[in-house]
DSSP file (Angstrom, degrees, kcal/mol; ACC not computed):
  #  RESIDUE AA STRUCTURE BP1 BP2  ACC     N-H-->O    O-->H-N    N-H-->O    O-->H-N    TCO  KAPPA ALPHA  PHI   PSI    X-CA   Y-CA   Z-CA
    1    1 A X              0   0    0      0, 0.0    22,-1.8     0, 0.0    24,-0.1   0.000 360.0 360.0 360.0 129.7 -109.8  139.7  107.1
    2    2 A X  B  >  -A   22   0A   0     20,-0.2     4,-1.6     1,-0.1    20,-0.2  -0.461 360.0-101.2 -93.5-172.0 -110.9  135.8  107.1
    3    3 A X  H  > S+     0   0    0     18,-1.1     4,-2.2     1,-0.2     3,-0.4   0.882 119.9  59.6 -58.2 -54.1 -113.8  134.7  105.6
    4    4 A X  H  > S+     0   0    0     17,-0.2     4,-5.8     1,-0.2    -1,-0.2   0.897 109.6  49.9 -48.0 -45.1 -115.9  134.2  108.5
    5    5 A X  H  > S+     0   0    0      2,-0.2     4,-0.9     1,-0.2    -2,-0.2   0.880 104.7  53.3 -69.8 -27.3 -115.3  138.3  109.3
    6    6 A X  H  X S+     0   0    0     -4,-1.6     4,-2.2    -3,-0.4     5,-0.3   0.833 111.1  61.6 -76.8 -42.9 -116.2  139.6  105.5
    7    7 A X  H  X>S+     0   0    0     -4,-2.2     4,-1.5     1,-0.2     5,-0.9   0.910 106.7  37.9 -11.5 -80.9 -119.5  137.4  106.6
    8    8 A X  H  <5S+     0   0    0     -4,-5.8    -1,-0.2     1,-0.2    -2,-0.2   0.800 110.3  57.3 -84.1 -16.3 -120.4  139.0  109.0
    9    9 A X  H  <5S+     0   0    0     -4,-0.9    -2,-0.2     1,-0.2    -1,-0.2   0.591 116.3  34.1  22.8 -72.6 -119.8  141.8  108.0
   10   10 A X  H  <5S-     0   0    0     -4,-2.2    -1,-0.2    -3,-0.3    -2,-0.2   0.749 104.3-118.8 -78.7 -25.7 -121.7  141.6  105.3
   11   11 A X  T  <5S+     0   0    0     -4,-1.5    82,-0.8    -5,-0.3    83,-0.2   0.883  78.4 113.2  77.1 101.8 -124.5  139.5  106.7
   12   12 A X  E   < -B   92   0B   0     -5,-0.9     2,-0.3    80,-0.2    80,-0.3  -0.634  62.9-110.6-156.1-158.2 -124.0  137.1  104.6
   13   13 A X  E     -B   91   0B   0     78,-2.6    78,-1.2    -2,-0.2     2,-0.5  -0.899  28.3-106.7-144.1 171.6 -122.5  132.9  105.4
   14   14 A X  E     -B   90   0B   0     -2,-0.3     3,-0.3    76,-0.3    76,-0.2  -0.767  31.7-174.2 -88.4 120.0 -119.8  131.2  104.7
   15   15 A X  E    S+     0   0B   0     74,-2.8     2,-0.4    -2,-0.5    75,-0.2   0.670  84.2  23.9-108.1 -22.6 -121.1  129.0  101.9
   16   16 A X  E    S-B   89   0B   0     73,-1.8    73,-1.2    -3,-0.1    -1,-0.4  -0.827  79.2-150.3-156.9 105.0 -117.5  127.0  102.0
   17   17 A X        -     0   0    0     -2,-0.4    70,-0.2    -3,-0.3     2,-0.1  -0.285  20.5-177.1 -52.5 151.7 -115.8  127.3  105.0
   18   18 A X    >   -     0   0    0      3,-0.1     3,-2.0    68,-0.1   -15,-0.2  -0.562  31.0-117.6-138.9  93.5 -111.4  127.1  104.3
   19   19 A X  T 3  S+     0   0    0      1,-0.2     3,-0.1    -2,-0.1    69,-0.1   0.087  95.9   6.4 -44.7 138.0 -109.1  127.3  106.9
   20   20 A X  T 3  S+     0   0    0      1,-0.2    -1,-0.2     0, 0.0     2,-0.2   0.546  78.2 153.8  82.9 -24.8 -107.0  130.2  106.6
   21   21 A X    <   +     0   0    0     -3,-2.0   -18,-1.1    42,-0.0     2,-0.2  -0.470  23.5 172.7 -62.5 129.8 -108.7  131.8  103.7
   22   22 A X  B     -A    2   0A   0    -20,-0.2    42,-0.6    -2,-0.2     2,-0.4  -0.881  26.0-149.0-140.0 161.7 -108.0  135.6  104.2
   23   23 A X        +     0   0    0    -22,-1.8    20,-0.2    -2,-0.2     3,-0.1  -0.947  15.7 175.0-144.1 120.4 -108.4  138.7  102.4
   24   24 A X  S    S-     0   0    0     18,-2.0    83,-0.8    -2,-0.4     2,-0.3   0.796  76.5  -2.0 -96.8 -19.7 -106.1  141.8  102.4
   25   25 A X  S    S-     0   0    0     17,-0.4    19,-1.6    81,-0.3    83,-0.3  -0.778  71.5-124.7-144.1 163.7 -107.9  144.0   99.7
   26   26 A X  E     -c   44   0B   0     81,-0.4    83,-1.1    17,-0.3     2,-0.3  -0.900  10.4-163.7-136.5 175.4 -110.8  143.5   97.5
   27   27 A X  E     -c   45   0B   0     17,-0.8    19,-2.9    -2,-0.3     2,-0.7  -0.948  18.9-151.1-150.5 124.8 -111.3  143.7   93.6
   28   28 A X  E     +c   46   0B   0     -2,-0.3     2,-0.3    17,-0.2    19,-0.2  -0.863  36.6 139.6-128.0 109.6 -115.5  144.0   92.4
   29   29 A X        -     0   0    0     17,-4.5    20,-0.2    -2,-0.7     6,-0.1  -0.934  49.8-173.9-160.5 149.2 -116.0  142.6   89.3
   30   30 A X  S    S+     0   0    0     -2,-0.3     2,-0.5    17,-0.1    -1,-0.1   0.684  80.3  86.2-106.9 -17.2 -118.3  140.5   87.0
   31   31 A X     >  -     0   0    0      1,-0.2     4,-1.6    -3,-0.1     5,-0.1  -0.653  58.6-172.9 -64.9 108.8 -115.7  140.6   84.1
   32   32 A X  H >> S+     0   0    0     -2,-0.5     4,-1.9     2,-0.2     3,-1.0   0.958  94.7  53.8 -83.1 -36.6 -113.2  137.3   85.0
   33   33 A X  H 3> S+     0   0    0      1,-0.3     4,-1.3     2,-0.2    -1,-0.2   0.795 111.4  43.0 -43.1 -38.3 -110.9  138.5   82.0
   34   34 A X  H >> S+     0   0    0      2,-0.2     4,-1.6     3,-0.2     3,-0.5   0.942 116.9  51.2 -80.1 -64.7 -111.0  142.2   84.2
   35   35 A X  H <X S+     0   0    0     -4,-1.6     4,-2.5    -3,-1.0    -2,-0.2   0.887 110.6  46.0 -68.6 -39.4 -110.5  139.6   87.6
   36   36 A X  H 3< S+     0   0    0     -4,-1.9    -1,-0.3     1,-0.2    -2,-0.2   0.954 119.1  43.7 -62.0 -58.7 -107.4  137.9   85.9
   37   37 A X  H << S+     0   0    0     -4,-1.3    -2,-0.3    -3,-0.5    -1,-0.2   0.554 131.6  12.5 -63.2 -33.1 -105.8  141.7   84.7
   38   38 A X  H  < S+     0   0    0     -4,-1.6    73,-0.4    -3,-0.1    -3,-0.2   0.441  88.9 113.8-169.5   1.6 -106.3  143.5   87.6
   39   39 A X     <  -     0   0    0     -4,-2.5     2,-0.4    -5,-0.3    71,-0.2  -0.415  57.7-136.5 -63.4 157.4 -107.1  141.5   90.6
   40   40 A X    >   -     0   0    0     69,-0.4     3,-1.9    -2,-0.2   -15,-0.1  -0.961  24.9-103.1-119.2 150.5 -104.4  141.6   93.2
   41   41 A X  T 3  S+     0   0    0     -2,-0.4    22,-0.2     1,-0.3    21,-0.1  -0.333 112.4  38.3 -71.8 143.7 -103.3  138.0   95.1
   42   42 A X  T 3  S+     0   0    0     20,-2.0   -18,-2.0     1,-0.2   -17,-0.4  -0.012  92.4 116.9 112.5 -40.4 -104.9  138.4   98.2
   43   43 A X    <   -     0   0    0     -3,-1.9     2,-1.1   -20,-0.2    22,-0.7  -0.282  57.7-117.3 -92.4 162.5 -108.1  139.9   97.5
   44   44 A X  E     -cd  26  65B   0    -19,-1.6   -17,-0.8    20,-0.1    22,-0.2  -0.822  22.1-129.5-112.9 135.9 -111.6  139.1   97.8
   45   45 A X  E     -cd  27  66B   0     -2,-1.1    22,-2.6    20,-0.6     2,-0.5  -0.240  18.7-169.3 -42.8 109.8 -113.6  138.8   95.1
   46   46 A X  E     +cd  28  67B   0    -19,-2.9   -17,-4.5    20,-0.1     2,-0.2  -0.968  45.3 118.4-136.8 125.7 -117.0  141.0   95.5
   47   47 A X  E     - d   0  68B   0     20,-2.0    22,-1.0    -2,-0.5   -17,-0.1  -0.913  66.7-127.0-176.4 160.6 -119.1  139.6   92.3
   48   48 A X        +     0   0    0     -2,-0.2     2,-0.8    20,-0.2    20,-0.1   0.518  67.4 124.0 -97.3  21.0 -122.5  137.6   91.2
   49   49 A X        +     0   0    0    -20,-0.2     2,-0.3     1,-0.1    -2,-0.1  -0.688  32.7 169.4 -86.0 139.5 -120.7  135.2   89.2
   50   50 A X        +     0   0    0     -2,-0.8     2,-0.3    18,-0.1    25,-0.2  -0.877  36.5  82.6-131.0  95.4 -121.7  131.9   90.5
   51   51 A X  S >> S-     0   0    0     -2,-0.3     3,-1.6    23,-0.1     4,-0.9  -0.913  91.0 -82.6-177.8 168.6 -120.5  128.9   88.3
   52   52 A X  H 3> S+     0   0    0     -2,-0.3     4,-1.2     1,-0.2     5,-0.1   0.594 119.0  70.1 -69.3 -13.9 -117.1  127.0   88.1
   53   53 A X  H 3> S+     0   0    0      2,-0.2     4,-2.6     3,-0.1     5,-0.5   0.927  91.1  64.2 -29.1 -62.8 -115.2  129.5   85.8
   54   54 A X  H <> S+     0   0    0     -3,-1.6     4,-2.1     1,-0.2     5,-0.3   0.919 110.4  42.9 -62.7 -50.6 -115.3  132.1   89.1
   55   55 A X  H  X S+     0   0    0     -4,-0.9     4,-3.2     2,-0.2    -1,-0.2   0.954 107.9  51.0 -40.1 -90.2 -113.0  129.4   90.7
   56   56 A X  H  X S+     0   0    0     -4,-1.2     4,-0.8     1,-0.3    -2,-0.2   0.634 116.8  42.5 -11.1 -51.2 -110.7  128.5   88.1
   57   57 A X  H >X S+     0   0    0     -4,-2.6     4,-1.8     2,-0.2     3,-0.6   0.866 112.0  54.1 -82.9 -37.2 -109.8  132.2   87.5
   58   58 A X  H 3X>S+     0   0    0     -4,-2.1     4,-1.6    -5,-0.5     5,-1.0   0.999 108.5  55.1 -60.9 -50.2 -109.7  133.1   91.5
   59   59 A X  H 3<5S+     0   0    0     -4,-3.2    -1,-0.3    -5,-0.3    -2,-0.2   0.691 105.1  48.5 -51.4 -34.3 -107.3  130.2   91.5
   60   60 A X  H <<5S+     0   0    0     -4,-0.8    -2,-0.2    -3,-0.6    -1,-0.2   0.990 118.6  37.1 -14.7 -93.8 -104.9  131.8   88.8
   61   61 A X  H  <5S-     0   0    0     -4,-1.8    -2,-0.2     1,-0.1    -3,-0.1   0.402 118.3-107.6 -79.5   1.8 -104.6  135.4   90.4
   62   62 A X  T  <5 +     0   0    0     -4,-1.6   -20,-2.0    -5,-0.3     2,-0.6   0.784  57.3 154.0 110.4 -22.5 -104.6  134.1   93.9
   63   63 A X      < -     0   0    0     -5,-1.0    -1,-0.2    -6,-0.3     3,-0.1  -0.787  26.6-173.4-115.2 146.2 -107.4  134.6   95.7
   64   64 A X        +     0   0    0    -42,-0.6    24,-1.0    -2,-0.6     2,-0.2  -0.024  66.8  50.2-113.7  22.4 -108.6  132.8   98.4
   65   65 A X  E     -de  44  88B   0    -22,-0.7     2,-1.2    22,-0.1   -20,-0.6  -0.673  55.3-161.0-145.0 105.4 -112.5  134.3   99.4
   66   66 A X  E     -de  45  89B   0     22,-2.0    24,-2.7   -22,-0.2     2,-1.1  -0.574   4.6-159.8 -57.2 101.4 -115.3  134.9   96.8
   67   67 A X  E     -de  46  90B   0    -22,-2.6   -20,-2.0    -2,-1.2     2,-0.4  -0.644  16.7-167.7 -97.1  87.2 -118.0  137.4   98.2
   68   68 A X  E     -de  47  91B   0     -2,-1.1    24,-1.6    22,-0.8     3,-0.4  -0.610  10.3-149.8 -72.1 124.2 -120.9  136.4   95.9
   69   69 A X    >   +     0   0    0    -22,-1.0     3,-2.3    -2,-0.4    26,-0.2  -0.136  61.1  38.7-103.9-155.4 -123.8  138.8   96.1
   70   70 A X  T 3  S-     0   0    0     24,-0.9    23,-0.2     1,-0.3    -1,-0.2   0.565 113.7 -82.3  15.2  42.7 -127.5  139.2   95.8
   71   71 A X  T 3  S+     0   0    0     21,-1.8     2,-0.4    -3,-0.4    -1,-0.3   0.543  72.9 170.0  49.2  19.5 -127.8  135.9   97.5
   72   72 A X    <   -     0   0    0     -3,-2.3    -1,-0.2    20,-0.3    -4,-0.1  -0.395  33.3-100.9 -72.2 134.5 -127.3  133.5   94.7
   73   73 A X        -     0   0    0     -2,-0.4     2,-1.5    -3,-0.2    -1,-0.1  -0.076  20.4-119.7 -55.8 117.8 -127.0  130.3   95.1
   74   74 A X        -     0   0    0      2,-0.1     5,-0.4    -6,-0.1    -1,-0.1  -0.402  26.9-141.0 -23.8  44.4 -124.0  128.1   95.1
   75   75 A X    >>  -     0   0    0     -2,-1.5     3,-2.0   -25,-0.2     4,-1.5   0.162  23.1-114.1 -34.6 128.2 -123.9  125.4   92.4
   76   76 A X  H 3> S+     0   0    0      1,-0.3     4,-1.2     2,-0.2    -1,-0.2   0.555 111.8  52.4 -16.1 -45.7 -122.7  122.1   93.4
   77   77 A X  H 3> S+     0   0    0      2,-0.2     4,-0.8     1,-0.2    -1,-0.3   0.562 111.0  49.0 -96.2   2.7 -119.7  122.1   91.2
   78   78 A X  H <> S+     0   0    0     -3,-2.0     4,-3.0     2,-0.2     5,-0.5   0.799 107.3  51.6 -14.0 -81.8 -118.7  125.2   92.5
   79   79 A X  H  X S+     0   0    0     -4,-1.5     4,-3.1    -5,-0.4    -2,-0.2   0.936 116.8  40.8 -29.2 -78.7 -119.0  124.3   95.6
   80   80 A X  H  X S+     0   0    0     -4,-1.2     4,-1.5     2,-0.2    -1,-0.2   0.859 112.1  49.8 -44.0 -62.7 -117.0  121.4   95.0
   81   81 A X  H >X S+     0   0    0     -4,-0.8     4,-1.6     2,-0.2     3,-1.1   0.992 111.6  56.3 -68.9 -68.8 -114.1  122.9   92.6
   82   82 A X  H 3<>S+     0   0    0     -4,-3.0     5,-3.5     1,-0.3    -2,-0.2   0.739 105.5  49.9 -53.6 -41.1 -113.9  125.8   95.6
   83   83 A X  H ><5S+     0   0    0     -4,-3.1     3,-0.6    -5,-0.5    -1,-0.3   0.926 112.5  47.9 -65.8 -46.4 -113.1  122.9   98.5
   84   84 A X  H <<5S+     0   0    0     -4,-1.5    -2,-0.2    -3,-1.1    -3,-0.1   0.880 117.1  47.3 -37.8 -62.5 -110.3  121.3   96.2
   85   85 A X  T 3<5S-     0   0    0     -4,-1.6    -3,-0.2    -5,-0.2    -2,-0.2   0.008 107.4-124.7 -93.7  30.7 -109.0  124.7   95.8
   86   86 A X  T < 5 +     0   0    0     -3,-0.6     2,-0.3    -4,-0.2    -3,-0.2   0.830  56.3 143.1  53.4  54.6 -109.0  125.7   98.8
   87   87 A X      < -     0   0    0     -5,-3.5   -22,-0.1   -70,-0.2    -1,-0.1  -0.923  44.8-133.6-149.3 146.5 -111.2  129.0   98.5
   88   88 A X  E     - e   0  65B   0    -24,-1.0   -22,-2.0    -2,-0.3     2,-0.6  -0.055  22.5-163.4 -68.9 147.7 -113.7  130.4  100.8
   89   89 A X  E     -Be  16  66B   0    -73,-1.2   -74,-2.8   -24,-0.2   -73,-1.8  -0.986   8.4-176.5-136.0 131.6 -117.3  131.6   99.0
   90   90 A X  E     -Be  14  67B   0    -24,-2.7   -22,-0.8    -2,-0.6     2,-0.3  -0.498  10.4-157.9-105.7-170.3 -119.3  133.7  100.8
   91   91 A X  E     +Be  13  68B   0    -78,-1.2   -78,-2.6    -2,-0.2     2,-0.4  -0.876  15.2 172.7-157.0 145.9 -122.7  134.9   99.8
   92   92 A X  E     -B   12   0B   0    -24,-1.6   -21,-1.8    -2,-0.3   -20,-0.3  -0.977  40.2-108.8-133.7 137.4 -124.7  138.3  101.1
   93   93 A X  S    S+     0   0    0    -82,-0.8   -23,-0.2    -2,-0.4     2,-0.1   0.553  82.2  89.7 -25.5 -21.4 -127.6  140.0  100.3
   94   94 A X  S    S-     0   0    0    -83,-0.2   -24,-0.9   -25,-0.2   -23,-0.2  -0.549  73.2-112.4-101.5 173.1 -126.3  142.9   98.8
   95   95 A X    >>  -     0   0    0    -26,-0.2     4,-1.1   -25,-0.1     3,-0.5  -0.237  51.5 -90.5 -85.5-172.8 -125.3  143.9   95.4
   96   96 A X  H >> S+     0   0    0      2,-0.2     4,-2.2     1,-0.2     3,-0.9   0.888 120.0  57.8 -80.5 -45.1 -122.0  144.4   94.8
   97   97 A X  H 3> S+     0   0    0      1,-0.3     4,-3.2     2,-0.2    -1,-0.2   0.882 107.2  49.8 -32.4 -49.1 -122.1  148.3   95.7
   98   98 A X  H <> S+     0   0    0     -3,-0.5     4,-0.6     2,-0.2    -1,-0.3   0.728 107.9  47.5 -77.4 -21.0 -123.2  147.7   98.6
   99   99 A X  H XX S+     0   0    0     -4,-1.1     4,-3.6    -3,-0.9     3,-1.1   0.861 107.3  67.2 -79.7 -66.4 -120.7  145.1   99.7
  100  100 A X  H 3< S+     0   0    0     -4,-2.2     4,-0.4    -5,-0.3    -2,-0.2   0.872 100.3  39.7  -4.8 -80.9 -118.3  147.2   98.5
  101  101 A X  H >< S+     0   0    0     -4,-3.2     3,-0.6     2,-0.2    -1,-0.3   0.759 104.7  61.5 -76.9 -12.6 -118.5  149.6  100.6
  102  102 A X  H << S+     0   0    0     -3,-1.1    -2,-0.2    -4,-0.6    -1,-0.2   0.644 114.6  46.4 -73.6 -28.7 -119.1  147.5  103.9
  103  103 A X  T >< S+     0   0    0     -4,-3.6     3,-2.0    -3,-0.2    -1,-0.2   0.575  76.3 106.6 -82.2  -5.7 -115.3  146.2  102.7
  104  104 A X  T <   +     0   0    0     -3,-0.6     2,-5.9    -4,-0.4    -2,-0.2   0.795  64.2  73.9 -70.5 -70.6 -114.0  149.8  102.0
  105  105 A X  T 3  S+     0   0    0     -4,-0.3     2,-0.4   -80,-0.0    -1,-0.3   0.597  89.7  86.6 -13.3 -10.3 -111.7  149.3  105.5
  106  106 A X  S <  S-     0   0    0     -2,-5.9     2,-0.3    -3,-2.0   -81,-0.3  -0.772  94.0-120.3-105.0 172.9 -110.0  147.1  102.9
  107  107 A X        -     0   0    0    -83,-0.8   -81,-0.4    -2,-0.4    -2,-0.0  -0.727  43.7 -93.4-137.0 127.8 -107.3  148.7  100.6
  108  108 A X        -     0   0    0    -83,-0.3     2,-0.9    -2,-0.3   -81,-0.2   0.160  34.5-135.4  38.2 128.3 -108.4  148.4   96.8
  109  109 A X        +     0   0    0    -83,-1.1   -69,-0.4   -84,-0.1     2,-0.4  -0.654  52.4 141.9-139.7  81.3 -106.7  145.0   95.2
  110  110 A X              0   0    0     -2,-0.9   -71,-0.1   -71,-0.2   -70,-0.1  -0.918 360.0 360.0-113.2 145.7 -105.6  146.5   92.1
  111  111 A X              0   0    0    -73,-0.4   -72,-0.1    -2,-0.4    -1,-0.1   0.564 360.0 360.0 -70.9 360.0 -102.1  145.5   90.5
């Protein structure tokens, strides 16, 4: 599923567009130590961390879309570190439950 499709999906935006950023499973979690352990490459990230950490770790395990929820805002270096390293951020309205389950068509991205 690319980015643009988890989007709409959620009703959310593409807050950094990627070419190519896809997601075969997803992992929800606000723990990155948790994201690092037990994300699977591949998945997208359904969480409200918004700061340059969220990057840094997504970049580690592998994953290429960030689903940020309860509409919070992108910081600029975020933003920035996520265009370099070539991963998609999305943002929705909903809390992370709810996103959740509007991804369940995706398979679980546990190791």
């Amino acid at each position: 599923m690319t980015a643009e499709e988890i989007a709409e999906k959620l009703g959310g935006t593409v807050e950094v567009a990627v070419e190519g950023a896809e997601a075969q499973c997803a992992y929800a979690s606000d723990l990155l130590s948790d994201v690092m352990g037990h994300a699977g490459e591949g998945a997208a990230l359904v969480t409200i961390q918004n700061h340059l950490n969220t990057i840094a770790v997504c970049t580690l395990v592998g994953i290429e879309v960030i689903v940020i929820c309860h509409a919070r805002p992108v910081p600029d270096d975020m933003r920035a570190a996520a265009t370099r390293e070539g991963v998609a951020i999305v943002v929705t309205p909903l809390c992370q439950y709810a996103a959740s389950l509007a991804l369940a068509a995706l398979p679980p991205g546990v190791r």
